[in-house]
TITIFI-147384 format. One record per atom (N, C-alpha, C, O, CB): z, x, y. Coordinates in steps of 0.2 Angstrom, whole numbers, plus 5000, padded with zeros to 4 digits. Glycine has a CB too. Layout:
% TITIFI-147384
ZXY ...
% end
This chain:
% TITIFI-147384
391455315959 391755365954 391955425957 391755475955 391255385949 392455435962 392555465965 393355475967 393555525969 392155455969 393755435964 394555445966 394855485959 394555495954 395055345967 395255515960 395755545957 396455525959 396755495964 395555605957 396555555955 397755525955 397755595951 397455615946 398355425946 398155615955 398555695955 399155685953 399655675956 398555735962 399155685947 400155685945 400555765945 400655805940 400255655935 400855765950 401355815952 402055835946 402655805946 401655785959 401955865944 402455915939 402955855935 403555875934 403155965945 402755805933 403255755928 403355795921 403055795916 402955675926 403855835923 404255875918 405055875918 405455875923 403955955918 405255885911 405855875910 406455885915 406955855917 405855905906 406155975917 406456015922 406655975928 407255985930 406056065924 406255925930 406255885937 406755815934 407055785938 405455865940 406655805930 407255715929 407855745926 408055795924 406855635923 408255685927 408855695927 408855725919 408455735914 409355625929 409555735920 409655815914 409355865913 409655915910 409455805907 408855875916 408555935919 408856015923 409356005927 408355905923 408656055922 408756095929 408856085934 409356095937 408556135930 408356065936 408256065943 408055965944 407555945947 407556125946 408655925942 408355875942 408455825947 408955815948 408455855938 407855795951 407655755956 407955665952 407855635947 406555765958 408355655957 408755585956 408155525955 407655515959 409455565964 408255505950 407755455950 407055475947 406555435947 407655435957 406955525944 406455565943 405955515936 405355495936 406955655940 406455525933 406155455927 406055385927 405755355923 406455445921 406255345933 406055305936 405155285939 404855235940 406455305939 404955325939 404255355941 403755355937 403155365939 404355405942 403855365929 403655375923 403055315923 402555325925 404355375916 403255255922 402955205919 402455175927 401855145928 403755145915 402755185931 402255165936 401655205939 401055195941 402755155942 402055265938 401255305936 400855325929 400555375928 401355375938 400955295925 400755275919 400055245921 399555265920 401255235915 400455155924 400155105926 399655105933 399555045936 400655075925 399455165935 399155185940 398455215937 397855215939 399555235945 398655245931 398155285929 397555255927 397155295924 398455325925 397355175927 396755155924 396455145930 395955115929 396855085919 396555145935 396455105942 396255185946 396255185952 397455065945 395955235942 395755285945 395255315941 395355305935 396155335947 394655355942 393955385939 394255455933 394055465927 393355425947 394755485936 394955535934 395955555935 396255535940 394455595937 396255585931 396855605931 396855685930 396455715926 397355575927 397455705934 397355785934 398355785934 398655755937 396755835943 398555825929 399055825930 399355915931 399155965928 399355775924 399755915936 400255985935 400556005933 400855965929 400456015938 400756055933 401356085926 401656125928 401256165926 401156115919 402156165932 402656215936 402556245928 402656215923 403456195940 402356315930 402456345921 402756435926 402356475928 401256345913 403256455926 403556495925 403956545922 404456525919 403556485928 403856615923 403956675918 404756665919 404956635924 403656755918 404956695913 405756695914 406056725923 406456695927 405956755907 405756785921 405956845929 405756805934 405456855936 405756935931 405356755938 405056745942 405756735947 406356715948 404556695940 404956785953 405556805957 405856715964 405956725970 405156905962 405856675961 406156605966 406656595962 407056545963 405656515967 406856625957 407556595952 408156625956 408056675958 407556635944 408656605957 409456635960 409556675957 409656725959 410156615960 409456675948 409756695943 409356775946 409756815946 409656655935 408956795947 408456855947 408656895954 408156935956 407556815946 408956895958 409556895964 409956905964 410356865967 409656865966 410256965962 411056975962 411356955966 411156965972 411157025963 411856925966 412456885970 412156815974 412556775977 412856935977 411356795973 411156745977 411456665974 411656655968 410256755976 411356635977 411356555974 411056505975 410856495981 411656525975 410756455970 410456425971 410256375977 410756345978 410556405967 409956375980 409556335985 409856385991 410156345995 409756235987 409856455992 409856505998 409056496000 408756445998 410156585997 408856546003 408256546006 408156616007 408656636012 408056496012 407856666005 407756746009 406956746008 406556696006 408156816004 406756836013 405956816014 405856856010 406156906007 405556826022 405156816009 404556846003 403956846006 403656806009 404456785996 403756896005 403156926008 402656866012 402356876017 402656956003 402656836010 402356776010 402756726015 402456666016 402256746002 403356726017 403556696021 404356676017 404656716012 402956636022 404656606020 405556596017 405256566010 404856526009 406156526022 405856596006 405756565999 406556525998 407056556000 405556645994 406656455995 407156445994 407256465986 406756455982 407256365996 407756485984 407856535978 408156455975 408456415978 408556625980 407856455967 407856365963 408356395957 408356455955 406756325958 408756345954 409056355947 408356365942 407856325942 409456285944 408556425939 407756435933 407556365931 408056325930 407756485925 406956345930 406656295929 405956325925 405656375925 406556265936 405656255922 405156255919 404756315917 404156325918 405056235921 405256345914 405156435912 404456425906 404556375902 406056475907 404156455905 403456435901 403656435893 404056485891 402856505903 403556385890 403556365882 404256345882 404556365876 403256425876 404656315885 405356295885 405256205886 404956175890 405856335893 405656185882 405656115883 405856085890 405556025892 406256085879 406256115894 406156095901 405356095907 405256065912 406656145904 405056155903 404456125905 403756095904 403256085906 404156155908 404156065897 403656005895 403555935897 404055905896 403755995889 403055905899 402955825903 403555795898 403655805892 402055775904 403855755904 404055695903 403855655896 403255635895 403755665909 404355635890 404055605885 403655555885 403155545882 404355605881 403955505889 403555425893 402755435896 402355385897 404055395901 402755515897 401855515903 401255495899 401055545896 401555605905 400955455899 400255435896 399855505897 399455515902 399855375900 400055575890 399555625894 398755625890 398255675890 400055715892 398755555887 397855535884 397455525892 396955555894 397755435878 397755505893 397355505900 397155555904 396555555908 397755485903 397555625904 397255655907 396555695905 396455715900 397755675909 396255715912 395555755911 395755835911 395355885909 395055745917 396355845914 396355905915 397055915917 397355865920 395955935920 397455975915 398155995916 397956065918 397756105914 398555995909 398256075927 398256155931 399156145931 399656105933 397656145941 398856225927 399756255927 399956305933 399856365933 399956305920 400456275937 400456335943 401256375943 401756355940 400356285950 401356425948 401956475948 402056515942 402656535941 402556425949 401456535937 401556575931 401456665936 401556715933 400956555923 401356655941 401356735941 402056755947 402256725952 400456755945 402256795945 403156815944 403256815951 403756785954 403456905941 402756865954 403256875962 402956825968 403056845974 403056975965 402656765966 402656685971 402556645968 402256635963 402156675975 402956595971 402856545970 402556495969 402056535971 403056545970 402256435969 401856405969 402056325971 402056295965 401756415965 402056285975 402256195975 401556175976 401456125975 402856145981 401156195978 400356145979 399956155974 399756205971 399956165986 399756105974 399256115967 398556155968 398156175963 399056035963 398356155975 397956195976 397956265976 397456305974 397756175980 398556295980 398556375982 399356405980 399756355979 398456385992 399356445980 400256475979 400256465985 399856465989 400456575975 401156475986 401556485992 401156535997 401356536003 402356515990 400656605995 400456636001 399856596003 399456636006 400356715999 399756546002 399156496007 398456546004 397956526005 399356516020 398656596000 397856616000 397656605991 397156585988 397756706003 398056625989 397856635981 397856555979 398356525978 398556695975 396956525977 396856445973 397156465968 397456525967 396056415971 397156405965 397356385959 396356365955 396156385949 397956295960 396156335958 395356315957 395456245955 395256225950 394756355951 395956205958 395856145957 395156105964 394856055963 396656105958 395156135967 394656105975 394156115970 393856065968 394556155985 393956175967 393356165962 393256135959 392656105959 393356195958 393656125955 393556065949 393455985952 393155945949 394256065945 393755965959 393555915960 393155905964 392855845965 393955895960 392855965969 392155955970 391555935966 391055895968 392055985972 391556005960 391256005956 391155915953 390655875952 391656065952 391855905953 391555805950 391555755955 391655695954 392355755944 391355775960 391155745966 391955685966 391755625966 390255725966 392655705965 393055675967 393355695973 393655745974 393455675962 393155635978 393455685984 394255635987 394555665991 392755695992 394355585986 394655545988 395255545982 395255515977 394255505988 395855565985 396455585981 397055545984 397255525989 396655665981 397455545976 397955515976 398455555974 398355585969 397955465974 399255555977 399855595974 400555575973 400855555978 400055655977 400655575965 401055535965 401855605959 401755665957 400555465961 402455565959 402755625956 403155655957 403555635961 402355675955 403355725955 403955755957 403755835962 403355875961 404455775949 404155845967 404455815969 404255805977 403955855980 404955835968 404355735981 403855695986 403955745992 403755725998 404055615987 404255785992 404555815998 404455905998 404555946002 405355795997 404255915992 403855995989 403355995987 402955995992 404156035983 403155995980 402555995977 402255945980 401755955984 402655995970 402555875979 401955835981 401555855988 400955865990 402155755982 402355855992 401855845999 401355916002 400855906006 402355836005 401655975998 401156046001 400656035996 400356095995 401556116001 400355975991 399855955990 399455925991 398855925989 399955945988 399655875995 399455825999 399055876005 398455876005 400055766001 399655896009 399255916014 398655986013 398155986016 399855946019 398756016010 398156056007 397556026006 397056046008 398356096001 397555966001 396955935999 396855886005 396255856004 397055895992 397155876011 396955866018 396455916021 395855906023 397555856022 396855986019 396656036026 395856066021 395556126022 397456116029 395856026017 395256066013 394755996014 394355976009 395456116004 394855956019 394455906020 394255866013 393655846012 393855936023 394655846008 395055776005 395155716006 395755716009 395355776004 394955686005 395555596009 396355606004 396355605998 395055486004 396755616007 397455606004 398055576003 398555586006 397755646006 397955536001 398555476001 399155495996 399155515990 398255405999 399655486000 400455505994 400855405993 400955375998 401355586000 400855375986 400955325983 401855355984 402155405981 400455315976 402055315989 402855355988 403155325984 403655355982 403255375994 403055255982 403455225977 403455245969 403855225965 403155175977 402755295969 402955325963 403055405963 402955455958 402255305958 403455415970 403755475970 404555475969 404755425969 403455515975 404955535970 405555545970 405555615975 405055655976 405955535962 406255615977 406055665982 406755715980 407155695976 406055625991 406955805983 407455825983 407955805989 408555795988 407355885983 407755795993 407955775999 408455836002 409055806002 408255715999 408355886003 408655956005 408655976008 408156006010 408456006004 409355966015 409355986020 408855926025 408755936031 409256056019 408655866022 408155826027 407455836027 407055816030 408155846035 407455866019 406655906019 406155826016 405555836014 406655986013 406555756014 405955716012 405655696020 405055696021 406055636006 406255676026 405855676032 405355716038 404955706042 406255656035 405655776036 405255826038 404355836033 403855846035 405755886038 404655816027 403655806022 403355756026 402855766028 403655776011 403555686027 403655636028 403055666036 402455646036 404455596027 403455706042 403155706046 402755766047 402355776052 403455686050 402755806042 402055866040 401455826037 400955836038 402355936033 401555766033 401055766030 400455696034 399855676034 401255746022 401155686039 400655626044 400255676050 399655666051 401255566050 400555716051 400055776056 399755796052 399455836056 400355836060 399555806045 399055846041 398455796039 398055806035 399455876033 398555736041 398055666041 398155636033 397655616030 397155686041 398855646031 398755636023 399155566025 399555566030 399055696017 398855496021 399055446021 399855406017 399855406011 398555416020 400155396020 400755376017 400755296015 400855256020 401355396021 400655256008 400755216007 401255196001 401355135999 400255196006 
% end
Protein backbone atom coordinates (compact mmCIF):
# COMPACT_ATOMS: atom_id res chain seq x y z
CA UNK A 1 0.00 0.00 0.00
CA UNK A 2 2.48 2.34 -0.82
CA UNK A 3 2.42 3.51 -4.68
CA UNK A 4 0.75 6.51 -5.82
CA UNK A 5 0.13 7.94 -9.56
CA UNK A 6 0.59 11.63 -9.56
CA UNK A 7 -1.47 13.09 -12.40
CA UNK A 8 0.15 16.30 -13.72
CA UNK A 9 -2.26 19.22 -14.72
CA UNK A 10 -4.89 17.29 -17.26
CA UNK A 11 -6.73 20.44 -17.78
CA UNK A 12 -8.35 21.97 -20.57
CA UNK A 13 -5.61 24.71 -20.85
CA UNK A 14 -3.06 22.01 -21.76
CA UNK A 15 -5.03 19.94 -24.78
CA UNK A 16 -5.75 20.87 -27.87
CA UNK A 17 -8.06 23.98 -28.13
CA UNK A 18 -6.51 25.17 -25.24
CA UNK A 19 -4.27 28.01 -24.44
CA UNK A 20 -1.48 26.69 -24.05
CA UNK A 21 -2.13 23.41 -25.69
CA UNK A 22 0.40 20.26 -25.63
CA UNK A 23 -0.26 18.29 -29.10
CA UNK A 24 -1.71 15.07 -28.23
CA UNK A 25 -2.67 16.32 -24.87
CA UNK A 26 -6.06 14.25 -24.84
CA UNK A 27 -4.74 11.27 -26.15
CA UNK A 28 -3.53 10.62 -22.54
CA UNK A 29 -6.98 10.95 -20.98
CA UNK A 30 -8.15 7.22 -21.09
CA UNK A 31 -4.84 5.64 -20.46
CA UNK A 32 -4.43 7.38 -17.40
CA UNK A 33 -7.78 6.65 -16.41
CA UNK A 34 -6.82 3.08 -16.90
CA UNK A 35 -3.64 3.28 -14.57
CA UNK A 36 -5.53 4.54 -11.88
CA UNK A 37 -6.82 1.02 -10.36
CA UNK A 38 -3.45 -0.40 -10.53
CA UNK A 39 -2.21 2.17 -7.66
CA UNK A 40 -3.10 2.51 -3.57
CA UNK A 41 -3.73 6.30 -4.08
CA UNK A 42 -4.23 9.20 -6.87
CA UNK A 43 -3.26 12.74 -6.31
CA UNK A 44 -4.01 14.90 -9.08
CA UNK A 45 -2.70 18.79 -9.90
CA UNK A 46 -4.35 21.64 -11.03
CA UNK A 47 -2.15 24.91 -12.39
CA UNK A 48 -4.72 27.34 -10.77
CA UNK A 49 -3.48 30.87 -11.54
CA UNK A 50 -4.61 34.63 -10.79
CA UNK A 51 -5.40 36.59 -13.65
CA UNK A 52 -1.95 39.16 -13.24
CA UNK A 53 0.25 36.33 -12.64
CA UNK A 54 3.41 37.54 -13.30
CA UNK A 55 4.66 34.17 -16.20
CA UNK A 56 1.83 35.49 -18.42
CA UNK A 57 3.28 37.74 -21.72
CA UNK A 58 0.15 39.42 -21.45
CA UNK A 59 1.32 41.05 -17.91
CA UNK A 60 4.74 42.33 -19.77
CA UNK A 61 4.59 45.09 -21.79
CA UNK A 62 5.76 44.48 -25.32
CA UNK A 63 6.79 40.71 -24.15
CA UNK A 64 5.78 37.44 -26.08
CA UNK A 65 4.81 34.47 -25.48
CA UNK A 66 7.55 31.73 -24.91
CA UNK A 67 10.49 34.77 -24.26
CA UNK A 68 12.24 34.02 -21.10
CA UNK A 69 13.34 37.10 -18.62
CA UNK A 70 14.81 36.80 -14.96
CA UNK A 71 12.71 36.38 -11.91
CA UNK A 72 14.08 36.50 -8.74
CA UNK A 73 14.02 33.15 -8.58
CA UNK A 74 15.93 32.46 -11.59
CA UNK A 75 14.73 32.42 -15.96
CA UNK A 76 11.22 32.53 -16.22
CA UNK A 77 9.64 31.53 -19.77
CA UNK A 78 6.81 34.25 -20.02
CA UNK A 79 3.28 31.39 -21.08
CA UNK A 80 -0.02 32.53 -23.03
CA UNK A 81 -2.44 33.12 -19.78
CA UNK A 82 -3.47 29.83 -18.85
CA UNK A 83 -5.46 28.15 -16.41
CA UNK A 84 -6.46 31.40 -14.73
CA UNK A 85 -8.41 30.27 -11.54
CA UNK A 86 -12.38 29.39 -11.90
CA UNK A 87 -12.10 29.65 -15.87
CA UNK A 88 -13.01 26.67 -17.91
CA UNK A 89 -9.54 26.40 -19.18
CA UNK A 90 -8.51 25.29 -15.89
CA UNK A 91 -10.89 22.84 -15.27
CA UNK A 92 -9.59 18.88 -15.71
CA UNK A 93 -9.99 17.37 -18.69
CA UNK A 94 -13.86 16.18 -19.06
CA UNK A 95 -12.80 12.32 -19.82
CA UNK A 96 -10.44 12.34 -16.14
CA UNK A 97 -11.84 9.72 -13.89
CA UNK A 98 -11.77 12.58 -10.97
CA UNK A 99 -13.85 9.70 -8.51
CA UNK A 100 -10.74 8.45 -8.13
CA UNK A 101 -8.89 10.82 -6.89
CA UNK A 102 -7.74 11.25 -2.92
CA UNK A 103 -6.50 14.54 -3.25
CA UNK A 104 -6.36 17.58 -5.64
CA UNK A 105 -2.87 20.10 -4.88
CA UNK A 106 -3.45 23.41 -6.75
CA UNK A 107 -0.30 25.02 -7.69
CA UNK A 108 1.05 28.62 -9.23
CA UNK A 109 -2.00 30.59 -7.48
CA UNK A 110 0.46 32.96 -5.92
CA UNK A 111 1.09 36.00 -8.49
CA UNK A 112 4.73 36.81 -8.46
CA UNK A 113 6.07 32.69 -9.09
CA UNK A 114 5.46 30.32 -10.72
CA UNK A 115 5.00 26.90 -10.14
CA UNK A 116 5.60 23.28 -12.53
CA UNK A 117 6.42 20.85 -9.68
CA UNK A 118 3.99 19.61 -7.65
CA UNK A 119 6.18 19.72 -4.77
CA UNK A 120 7.82 23.41 -4.47
CA UNK A 121 7.24 26.71 -6.68
CA UNK A 122 9.82 27.70 -9.21
CA UNK A 123 12.01 29.30 -6.14
CA UNK A 124 13.05 25.53 -5.08
CA UNK A 125 11.93 26.68 -1.63
CA UNK A 126 8.27 27.54 -0.98
CA UNK A 127 6.32 23.47 -0.68
CA UNK A 128 3.24 22.93 -1.86
CA UNK A 129 2.86 20.03 1.24
CA UNK A 130 2.43 17.42 -1.11
CA UNK A 131 5.90 15.29 0.47
CA UNK A 132 3.59 15.72 3.53
CA UNK A 133 0.85 14.32 2.52
CA UNK A 134 2.53 11.43 1.11
CA UNK A 135 4.64 10.63 3.78
CA UNK A 136 2.12 11.14 6.21
CA UNK A 137 0.31 7.93 4.01
CA UNK A 138 3.41 6.25 3.98
CA UNK A 139 3.28 6.46 -0.10
CA UNK A 140 6.78 6.55 -1.00
CA UNK A 141 6.95 5.04 -4.37
CA UNK A 142 5.56 7.43 -7.26
CA UNK A 143 4.40 7.56 -10.46
CA UNK A 144 3.95 10.63 -13.20
CA UNK A 145 1.94 10.73 -15.62
CA UNK A 146 0.29 13.99 -17.76
CA UNK A 147 0.82 17.26 -19.01
CA UNK A 148 3.34 18.44 -19.60
CA UNK A 149 6.39 15.57 -19.83
CA UNK A 150 8.95 18.02 -20.25
CA UNK A 151 7.76 20.91 -17.42
CA UNK A 152 5.49 20.07 -14.86
CA UNK A 153 5.95 16.46 -15.10
CA UNK A 154 9.49 16.27 -15.05
CA UNK A 155 10.44 19.13 -12.32
CA UNK A 156 8.09 16.75 -10.55
CA UNK A 157 9.53 13.81 -10.90
CA UNK A 158 12.89 15.05 -10.09
CA UNK A 159 11.87 16.81 -6.79
CA UNK A 160 10.05 13.68 -5.61
CA UNK A 161 13.56 12.03 -6.47
CA UNK A 162 15.73 14.64 -4.63
CA UNK A 163 13.42 14.37 -1.60
CA UNK A 164 14.27 10.64 -1.61
CA UNK A 165 11.05 9.12 -3.43
CA UNK A 166 11.17 6.23 -5.97
CA UNK A 167 10.18 8.21 -9.27
CA UNK A 168 9.13 6.85 -12.26
CA UNK A 169 7.67 9.00 -15.32
CA UNK A 170 5.10 6.48 -17.49
CA UNK A 171 5.97 8.49 -20.71
CA UNK A 172 3.36 6.80 -22.70
CA UNK A 173 0.83 8.49 -20.73
CA UNK A 174 2.60 11.75 -21.09
CA UNK A 175 2.74 14.48 -23.93
CA UNK A 176 5.40 16.88 -24.02
CA UNK A 177 5.93 20.91 -25.28
CA UNK A 178 8.92 20.13 -26.80
CA UNK A 179 10.46 23.82 -26.59
CA UNK A 180 13.42 24.60 -28.07
CA UNK A 181 14.64 20.50 -27.19
CA UNK A 182 13.31 20.85 -23.81
CA UNK A 183 11.43 17.08 -23.81
CA UNK A 184 15.36 15.81 -24.43
CA UNK A 185 16.90 17.82 -22.18
CA UNK A 186 13.79 16.60 -19.16
CA UNK A 187 14.53 13.24 -20.61
CA UNK A 188 18.35 13.74 -19.48
CA UNK A 189 17.69 15.96 -16.12
CA UNK A 190 15.42 13.38 -14.83
CA UNK A 191 18.02 10.37 -15.61
CA UNK A 192 20.71 12.21 -13.43
CA UNK A 193 17.92 12.99 -10.79
CA UNK A 194 17.52 8.90 -10.48
CA UNK A 195 13.99 9.24 -11.69
CA UNK A 196 13.09 6.20 -13.82
CA UNK A 197 11.83 6.41 -17.36
CA UNK A 198 9.41 3.73 -18.59
Amino acid sequence: MNRALIVIDMQNDFCPGGALAVAGGDEIVQPINALMGQFDAVVLTQDWHPADHASFADNHPGAVPFSVIDMPYGPQVLWPAHCVIDSTGADFHAGLDLSRADMVIRKGFRPQVDSYSAFFENDHETPTGLAGYLRERGLNDLSFVGLAHDFCVAWSAIDAARQGFTATVIEGATRAIDLDGSRDRARTDMRAAGVNLE
